[in-house]
N, C-alpha and C positions, 0 to 999 in steps of 0.2 A: 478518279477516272469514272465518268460518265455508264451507268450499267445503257449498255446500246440493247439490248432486248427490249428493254423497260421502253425507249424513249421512242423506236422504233414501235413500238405497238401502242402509242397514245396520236404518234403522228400518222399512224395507219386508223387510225378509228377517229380522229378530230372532222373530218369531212364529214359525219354521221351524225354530230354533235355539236359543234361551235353554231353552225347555223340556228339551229331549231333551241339553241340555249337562251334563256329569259333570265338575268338574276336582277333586277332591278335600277342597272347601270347605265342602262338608256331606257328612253323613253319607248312604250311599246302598243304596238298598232295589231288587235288581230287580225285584220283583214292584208296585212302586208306578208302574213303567212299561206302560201298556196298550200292547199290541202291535196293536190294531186303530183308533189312533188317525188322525185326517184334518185336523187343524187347524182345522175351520171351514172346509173347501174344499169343494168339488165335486170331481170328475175334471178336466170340462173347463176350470177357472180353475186347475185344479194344471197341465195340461198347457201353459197359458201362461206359467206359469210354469218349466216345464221347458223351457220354450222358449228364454226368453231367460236363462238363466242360461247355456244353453248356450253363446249369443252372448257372453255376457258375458265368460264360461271361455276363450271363444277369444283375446279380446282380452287379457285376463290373461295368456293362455298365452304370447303373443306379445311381451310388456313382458318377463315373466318370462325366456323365453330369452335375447332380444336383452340386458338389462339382466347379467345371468351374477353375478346374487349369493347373489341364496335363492335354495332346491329346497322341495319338497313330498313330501312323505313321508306317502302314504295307507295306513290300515290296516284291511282289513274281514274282520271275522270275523263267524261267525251259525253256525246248524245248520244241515246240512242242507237244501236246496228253500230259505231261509232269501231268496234274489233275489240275490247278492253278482254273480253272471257277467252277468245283466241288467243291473245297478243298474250296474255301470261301463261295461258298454257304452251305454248310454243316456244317463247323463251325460257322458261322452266323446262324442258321436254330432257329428260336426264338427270335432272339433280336431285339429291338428296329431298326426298319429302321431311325427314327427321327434321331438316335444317330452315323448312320453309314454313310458314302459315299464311293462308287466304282468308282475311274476312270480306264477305258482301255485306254493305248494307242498306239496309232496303228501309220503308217503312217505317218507325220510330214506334215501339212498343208502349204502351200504357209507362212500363215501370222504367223507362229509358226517357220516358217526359217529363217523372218528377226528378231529372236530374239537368245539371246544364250540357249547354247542348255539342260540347265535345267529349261526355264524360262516357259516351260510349267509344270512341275512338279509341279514349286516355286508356282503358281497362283491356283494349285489343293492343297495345304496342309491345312490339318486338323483344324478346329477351337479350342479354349480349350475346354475341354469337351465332345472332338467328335472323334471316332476312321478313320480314312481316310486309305482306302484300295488301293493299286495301283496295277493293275494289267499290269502290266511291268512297266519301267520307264524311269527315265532320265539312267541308266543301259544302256538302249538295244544300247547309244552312246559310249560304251566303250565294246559292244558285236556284233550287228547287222552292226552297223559301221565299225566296226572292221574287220569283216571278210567282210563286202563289201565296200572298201574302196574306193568306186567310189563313195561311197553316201555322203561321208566327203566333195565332191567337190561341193556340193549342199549346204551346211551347208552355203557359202557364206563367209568364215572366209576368211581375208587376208593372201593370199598364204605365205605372210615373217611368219607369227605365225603358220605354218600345216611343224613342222618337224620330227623327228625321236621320239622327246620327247612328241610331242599330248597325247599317251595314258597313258605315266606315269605324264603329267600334268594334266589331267583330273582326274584320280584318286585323286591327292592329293586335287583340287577340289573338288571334292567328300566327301571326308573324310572330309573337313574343313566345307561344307557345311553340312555334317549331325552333327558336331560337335558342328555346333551353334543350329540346332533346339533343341539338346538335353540341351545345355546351358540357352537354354530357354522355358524348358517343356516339348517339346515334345519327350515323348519314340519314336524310333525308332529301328525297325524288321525286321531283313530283313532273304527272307524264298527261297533258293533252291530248287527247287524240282529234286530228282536227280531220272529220270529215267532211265533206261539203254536202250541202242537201243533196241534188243530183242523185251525187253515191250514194245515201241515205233511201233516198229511192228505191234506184234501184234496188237494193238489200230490203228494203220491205217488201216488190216483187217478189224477189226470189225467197223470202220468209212462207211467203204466199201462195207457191207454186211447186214451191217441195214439199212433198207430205212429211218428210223428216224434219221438215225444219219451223211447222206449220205452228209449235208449241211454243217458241220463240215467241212468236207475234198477239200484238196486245190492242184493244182497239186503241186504248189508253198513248199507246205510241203516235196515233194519229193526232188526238186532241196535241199532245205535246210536238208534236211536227208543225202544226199552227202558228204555235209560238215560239219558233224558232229567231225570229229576228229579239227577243225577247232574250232569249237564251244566250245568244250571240253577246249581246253588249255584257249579260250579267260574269257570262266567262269574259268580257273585258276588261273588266271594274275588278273582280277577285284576283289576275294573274297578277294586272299591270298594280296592286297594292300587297301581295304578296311573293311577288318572287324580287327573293336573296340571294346575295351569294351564299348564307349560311343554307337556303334549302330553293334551289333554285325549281323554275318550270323550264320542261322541255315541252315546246309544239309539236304532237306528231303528226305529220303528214300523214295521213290514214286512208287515204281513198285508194292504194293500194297498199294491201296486207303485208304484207314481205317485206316492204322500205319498211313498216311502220317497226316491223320484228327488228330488222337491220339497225335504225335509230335504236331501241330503248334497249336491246342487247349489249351494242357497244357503248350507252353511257352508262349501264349498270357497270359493268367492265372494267371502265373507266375509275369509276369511282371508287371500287374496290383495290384496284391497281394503286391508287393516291394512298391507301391507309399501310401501303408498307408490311401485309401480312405475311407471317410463317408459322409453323407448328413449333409449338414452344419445346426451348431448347432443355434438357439432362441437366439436372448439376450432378457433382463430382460424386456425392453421395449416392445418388441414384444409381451411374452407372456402374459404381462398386458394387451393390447388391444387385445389378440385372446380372453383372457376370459371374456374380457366385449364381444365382438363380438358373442359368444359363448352364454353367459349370452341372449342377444337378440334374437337369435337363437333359443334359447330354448321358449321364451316367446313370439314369433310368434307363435311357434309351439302350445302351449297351448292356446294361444288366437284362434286357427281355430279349435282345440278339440271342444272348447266349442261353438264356432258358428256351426259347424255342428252334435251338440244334437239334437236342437229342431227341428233342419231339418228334422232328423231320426226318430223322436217322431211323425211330421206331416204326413212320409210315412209311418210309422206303423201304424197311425190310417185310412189315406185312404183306405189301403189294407183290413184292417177289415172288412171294410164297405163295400167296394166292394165284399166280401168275402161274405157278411150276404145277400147281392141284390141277387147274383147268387145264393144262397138258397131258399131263397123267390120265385125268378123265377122259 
């Protein structure tokens, strides 16, 4: 018999999902993804929905550790204002810190460049049991590299290996590398945020004109606003050669924040849901020594009942007494 909980809650969350899923089985166009997409929702029905995924996530999160088999391996890339430091905090909003890790990565350190160039990623993933969040990734060398191809020559590689084929061997890199984490547990996610310039805009305004928000903004954001049309193709070339079904791309619709929570909530959700978790069961030996354990437990607790009677008997009679003195006085 069919678990109808289970099936009812993949076909309540497929709308959120199937669209915006990429694994490599059609051919794929980014510009055929609208970036100011809402599913049929409102706010206030997406917010309910950000609700209990959240709840959900927590419950997940909790099988997932306690169980110690799969890990989750989240990946979010976007431009720029794009929502990626929202969009995790808000889906996360409840969960277990113990069971999470965030790395940013930013910049490529001195001692991060005599190594290859997913080898700081490879040292950040996920434990079992543990969901591991990146916020950019080994990505940004087949995108920020990409369009600035002066930074390739920093990388340090032997000029005989940097030729026309770099970007299409890196991808297959890629692919082979997310292929074995899945080969060996760990789900991997990987999440677009697709904003459109416009919205992008606007959000540097508003970077611009809140003094809260003013530490956000970088001039650095401008030059790379530039070359956006740049940007665009090089996230076309990496999705449409790396996404699998073993570690697929979702496109988020991001020019409103709350669709964009609603998508990557419900396919985290989702995915977890497929690996069949529970809190690992007792065997037989176990539960014989919990209920002798238990047994003891209980017969400490009864032994201090009964020592703190006559204690309570010796302060009820002081108080009497003391009670009947101030009378008399």
């Amino acid at each position: 018999m069919p678990d109808t909980k289970k099936s009812s809650l993949a076909a309540k969350l497929k709308p959120f999902i199937a669209p915006f899923r990429v694994d490599g089985t059609q051919r794929f166009h980014l510009k055929a993804h609208r970036a100011n997409e809402k599913g049929g929702l409102d706010k206030d029905k997406g917010e309910q929905i950000i609700e209990a995924n959240r709840k959900r996530l927590n419950d997940f999160q909790e099988m997932l550790y306690a169980q110690d088999r799969w890990s989750l391996l989240l990946i979010f890339q976007g431009m720029d204002a794009a929502g990626k430091d929202t969009a995790i905090k808000s889906v996360f909003d409840g969960v277990n810190p113990q069971g999470c890790e965030v790395y940013s990565f930013k910049t490529p350190t001195s001692h991060e460049l005599d190594h290859d160039f997913m080898w700081r990623a490879a040292t950040s993933l996920p434990q079992r049991g543990r969901i591991g969040i990146f916020n950019r990734s080994y990505y940004e060398d087949v995108l920020v590299v990409r369009v600035h191809p002066e930074i390739l020559a920093k990388q340090k590689i032997p000029s005989v290996l940097v030729t026309r084929k770099v970007w299409r061997e890196r991808f297959e890199d890629i692919a082979a590398f997310e292929r074995y984490l899945a080969r060996n547990g760990t789900v991997v996610l990987k999440f677009f945020l697709n904003v459109s310039k416009e919205e992008q805009r606007q959000r540097f305004l508003d970077r611009l004109e809140d003094p809260s928000k003013n530490w956000k903004f970088s001039m650095a954001d401008v030059s790379e606003r530039a070359l956006w049309d740049r940007y665009q193709a090089a996230y076309q070339d990496a999705i449409a050669h790396t996404a699998t079904p073993a570690a697929p791309w979702h496109i988020v619709p991001a020019d409103h924040k709350w669709f964009a929570r609603v998508v990557i909530g419900s396919t985290i959700v989702a995915a977890l849901e497929k690996l069949n978790l529970h809190f690992p069961k007792t065997d037989k030996d176990s539960l014989k020594e919990f209920k002798q354990v238990r047994l003891a437990l209980e017969q400490e607790g009864k032994k201090r009942t009964r020592l703190r009677k006559p204690a309570g008997k010796v302060v009820e009679a002081a108080a009497a007494r003391a009670a009947k003195a101030a009378v008399k006085a």
